[in-house]
C-alpha positions, 0 to 999 in steps of 0.5 A: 784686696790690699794690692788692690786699693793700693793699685787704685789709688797710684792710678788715681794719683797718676790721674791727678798728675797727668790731668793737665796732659790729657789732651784738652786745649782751650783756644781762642782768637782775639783782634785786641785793636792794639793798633798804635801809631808807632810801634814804640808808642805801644812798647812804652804802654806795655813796659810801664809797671802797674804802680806806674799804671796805676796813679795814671788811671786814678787821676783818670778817674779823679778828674781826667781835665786836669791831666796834660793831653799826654798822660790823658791819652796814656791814661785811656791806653792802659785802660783799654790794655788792662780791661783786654788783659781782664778778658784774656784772664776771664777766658783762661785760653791755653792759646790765643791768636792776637790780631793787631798787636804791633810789632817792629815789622820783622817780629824780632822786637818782642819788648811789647809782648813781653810787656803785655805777659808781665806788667798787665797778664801777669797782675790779677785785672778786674771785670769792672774796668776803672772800678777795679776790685775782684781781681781776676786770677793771673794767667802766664804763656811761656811760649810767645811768637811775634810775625813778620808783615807785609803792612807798612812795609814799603814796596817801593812802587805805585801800587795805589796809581796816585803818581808817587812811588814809594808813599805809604800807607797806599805803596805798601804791601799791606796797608799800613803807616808803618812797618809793623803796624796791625801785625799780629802775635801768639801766645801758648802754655804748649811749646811751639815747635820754632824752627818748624814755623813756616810763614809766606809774607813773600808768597806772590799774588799771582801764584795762586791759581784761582788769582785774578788781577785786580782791574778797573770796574767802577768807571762811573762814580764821581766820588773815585775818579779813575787815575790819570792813565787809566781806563775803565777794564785797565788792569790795576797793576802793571805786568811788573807790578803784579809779578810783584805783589804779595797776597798776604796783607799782614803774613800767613803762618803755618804754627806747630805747637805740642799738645800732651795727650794720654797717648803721647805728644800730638802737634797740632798746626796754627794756620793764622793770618787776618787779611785785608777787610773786603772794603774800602775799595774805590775803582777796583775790588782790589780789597775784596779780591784779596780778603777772598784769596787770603782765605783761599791760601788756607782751603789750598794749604789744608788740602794738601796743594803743591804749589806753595812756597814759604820764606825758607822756600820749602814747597807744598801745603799741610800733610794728609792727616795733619791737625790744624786750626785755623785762627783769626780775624778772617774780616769774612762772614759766610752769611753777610757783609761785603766780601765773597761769601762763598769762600769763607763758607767753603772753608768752614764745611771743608771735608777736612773742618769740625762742622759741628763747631762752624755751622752747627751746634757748636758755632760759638754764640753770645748773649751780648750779640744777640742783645745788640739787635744785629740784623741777619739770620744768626745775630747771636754768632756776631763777633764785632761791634758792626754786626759780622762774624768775623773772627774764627776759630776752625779746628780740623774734623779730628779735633773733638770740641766740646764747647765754644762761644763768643765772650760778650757780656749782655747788660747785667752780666759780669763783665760788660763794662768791658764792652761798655762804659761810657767813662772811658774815652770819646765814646765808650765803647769798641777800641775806646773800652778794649776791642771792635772785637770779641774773643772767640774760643773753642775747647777742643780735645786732641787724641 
């Protein structure tokens, strides 16, 4: 009976010890509007140390007029930093995809991320924006990853046909001012498998079958006027162009990362990428053909597809049977908005996806959403202050998820001056208080 209790009590501690390694994984998706003029604007905001943070904020708070347009707008940054840095730590991801978190354009430069990880993440922040008070606990990643992108990237041609080769943001492979601008980022409490890391920045447009070229179909509308040249049904691009032409507007990523479980080490694949928004076309659906074949990289890819390449030039999509998630702002909703629904739809009922988490009972939700009145049939599933849900988080049909949301404090409740304070910036609100975005997770459990 002894031998027994003793036994007991090894295989409880056991347990206790092992409690981490079960096979549960909490991960998240998150555009933070990090997006800064330059690169280096964003580095020195991440690298300046929270007693320098600080005194910044308090003569914010104490009479913001009386600061030089510089440290006013410094001031405001490192609010809105901090309050992102507040939700990430309420949320306690063990992953989290980072949309518009600007790099160097290759990814190589990582003083921003690093940055973010030590003065802001590693520092208890406060749900009360520049109120301050009840520090949230700090949270680390020892595993960070930074992308190479195709915004801002220069290409060298007239992709936008106003006459000048060249010319950013309208040459660029992905729209941006600067190379590196809207990149994005990972961070992991799990170890990424580096050097099995594939991504596809120079994975061609037209190299996907179900690719078409981009051509004039808006011929009569006095606000776009056609460029010189061209006619209604022209193809927007030149044959030269358009063997050129990269489909990913930022970059595509294929991220291993090793979950402990009971039964060993599982790897499960991070498929992120954020494409270009189906809008802000003018005399093509060049945008919208885009976002739509962006998300149909992903369908291909699971599924197992020959055709790919990536930048090491090693061919073929996912392994059968592989563990994946899909994650970031896909700028699609299945139900609303502007771009071609029935691909992002298609990818959230694929044979392969946990359906429970992306159209039925686990869809992740918000009281927040729901209070902001969104027009459509799920307003509580919004992930944007404009209304979509845009933000994904897909884990494949292996994957157990056990709870989801949508972190978007409704009025009174802990939290929402993170989305709404009215003290801070112009308007208060969405990039001025933190982000356009809501963080969206998934608690998953990996056998």
């Amino acid at each position: 009976m002894k031998v027994l209790k003793m036994g007991l009590v090894l295989a409880l501690s056991v347990l206790a010890l092992v409690g981490c390694k079960d096979g549960r994984v909490k991960m998240a998706s998150f555009n933070l509007s990090f997006d800064r003029s330059t690169f280096e604007q964003l580095a020195d905001e991440m690298q300046t140390p929270p007693g320098k943070q600080k005194k910044l904020v308090r003569a914010y708070i104490d009479d913001r007029d009386a600061m030089t347009p510089e440290d006013r707008t410094k001031a405001e940054k490192i609010i809105q930093i901090r309050n992102v840095a507040a939700i990430i730590q309420a949320n306690r991801p063990d992953v989290i995809m980072m949309g518009e978190f600007n790099n160097d354009g290759t990814g190589k430069n990582l003083s921003a991320l690093k940055g973010f990880k030590k003065h802001y993440l590693a520092h208890g922040q406060s749900l009360n924006s520049i109120d301050g008070g009840d520090k949230l606990k700090p949270i680390h990643f020892p595993y960070i990853e930074s992308f190479p992108t195709n915004t801002g990237l220069n290409s060298g041609l007239d992709l936008d046909n106003d006459g000048l080769t060249g010319q950013l943001p309208g040459d660029a492979w992905g729209f941006g001012f600067y190379h590196g601008q809207y990149a994005f980022a990972v961070m992991s409490k799990h170890k990424i498998l580096k050097k099995k890391v594939r991504t596809f920045q120079t994975f061609k447009w037209k190299d996907l079958p179900t690719a078409e070229i981009p051509t004039i179909t808006n011929c009569n509308d006095p606000r776009y006027p056609i460029p010189d040249g061209l006619n209604c049904g022209d193809n927007w691009y030149t044959d030269d162009e358009w063997n050129q032409v990269r489909l990913s507007s930022k970059n595509h990523a294929d991220v291993p990362v090793v979950i402990d479980t009971f039964w060993g080490k599982r790897t499960v694949h991070l498929l992120l990428s954020h494409p270009t928004p189906p809008v802000f076309d003018t005399v093509t659906q060049n945008n919208k053909l885009r976002n739509r074949d962006e998300i149909q990289f992903w369908i291909d890819y699971i599924q197992g597809a020959d055709y790919f390449y990536d930048d090491k030039g090693k061919t073929g999509g996912l392994k059968p049977g592989a563990n994946f998630v899909v994650m970031g702002d896909l700028n699609a909703d299945p139900l609303e908005g502007d771009g071609f629904r029935d691909t992002i739809a298609n990818l959230l009922t694929l044979p392969e996806v946990n359906t429970a988490s992306t159209v039925g009972g686990l869809v992740p939700v918000s009281s927040g959403a729901l209070e902001e009145g969104f027009a459509g049939q799920y307003p509580e599933r919004a992930t944007s202050t404009f209304g979509l849900r845009v933000d994904h988080v897909i884990p494949s049909e292996d994957i157990h998820v056990t709870a989801s949301g949508v972190y978007w404090p409704a009025t009174g409740e802990l939290g929402r001056l993170l989305m709404n304070d009215d003290r801070v910036g112009q308007f208060g609100d969405g990039k001025d208080i933190s982000s356009d975005h809501r963080l969206v997770w998934n608690e998953m459990y990996v056998e």
